[in-house]
N, C-alpha and C positions, 0 to 999 in steps of 0.2 A: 312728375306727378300730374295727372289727369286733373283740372280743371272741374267742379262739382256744376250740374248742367241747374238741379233743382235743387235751392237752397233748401227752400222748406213750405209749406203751404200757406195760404193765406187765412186763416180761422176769426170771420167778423159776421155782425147777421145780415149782413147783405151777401155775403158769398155762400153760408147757409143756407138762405132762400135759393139761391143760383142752383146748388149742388141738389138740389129735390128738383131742378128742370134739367139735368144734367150736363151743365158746365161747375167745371172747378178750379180753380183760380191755384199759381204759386208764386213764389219771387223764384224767382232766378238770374241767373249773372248777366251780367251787362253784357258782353259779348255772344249770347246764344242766340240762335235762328230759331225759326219755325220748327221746320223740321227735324232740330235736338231735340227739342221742347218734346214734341211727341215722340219721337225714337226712346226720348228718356222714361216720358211717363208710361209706356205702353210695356218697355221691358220691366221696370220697379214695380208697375203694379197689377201687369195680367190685365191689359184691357182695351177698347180698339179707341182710337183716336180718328176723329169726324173732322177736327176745324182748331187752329189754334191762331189767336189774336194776343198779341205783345204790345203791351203799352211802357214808356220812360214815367218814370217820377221825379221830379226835380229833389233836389234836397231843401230842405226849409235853413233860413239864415238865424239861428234863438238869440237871445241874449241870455245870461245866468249870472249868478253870483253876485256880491257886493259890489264889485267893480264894473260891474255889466258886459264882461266882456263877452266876445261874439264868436258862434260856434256855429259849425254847419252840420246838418246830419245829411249821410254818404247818401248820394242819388241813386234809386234801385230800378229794376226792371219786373213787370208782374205778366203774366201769362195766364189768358184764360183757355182754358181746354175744355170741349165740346167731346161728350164721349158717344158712342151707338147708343141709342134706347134701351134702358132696360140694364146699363151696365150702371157699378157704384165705386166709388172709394171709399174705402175704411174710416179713414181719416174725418172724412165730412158728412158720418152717417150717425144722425140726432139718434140721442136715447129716447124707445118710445114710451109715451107720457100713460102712468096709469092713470084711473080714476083719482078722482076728486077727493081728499081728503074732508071728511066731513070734522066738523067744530065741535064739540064735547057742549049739551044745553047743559046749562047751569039751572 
């Protein structure tokens, strides 16, 4: 069984702002290269890939519970993709905002 390249996207409002200059950000598996990264997202989602940048996340050490005892959550990998001008992902594309709801005068 094939190894999943893109877990799933990253959806925060700093990746929002990003995704309106055309980069967009995902996790995906620790073990993927550059070049997955873009092979993946260009066939999944119709679209050309410019520059892809991969950063590690450490996992953080919590404490929880009554006893305080200590948990780690699993260390990930995040990948920002750079697509041609003018291109978009579905995913990361804001509802546009109507007007202004006006207040009922009392």
């Amino acid at each position: 069984m094939p190894k999943l390249t893109l877990l799933k996207p990253l959806i925060t409002e700093k990746t929002m702002r990003l995704a309106q200059a055309g980069q967009f950000s995902f996790l995906v598996a620790r073990e993927t290269t550059k070049p997955a990264v873009a092979l993946a997202v260009e066939e999944q989602f119709k679209v050309n890939v410019v520059k892809v940048t991969t950063s590690g996340v450490k996992g953080k050490t919590k404490k929880t519970g009554k006893r305080r005892l200590t948990s780690k959550t699993p260390e990930r990998k995040k990948a920002m993709v750079t697509l041609k001008p003018g291109q978009m992902i579905e995913y990361f594309k804001l509802p546009e905002k109507k007007g202004k709801k006006e207040k009922p005068k009392k």
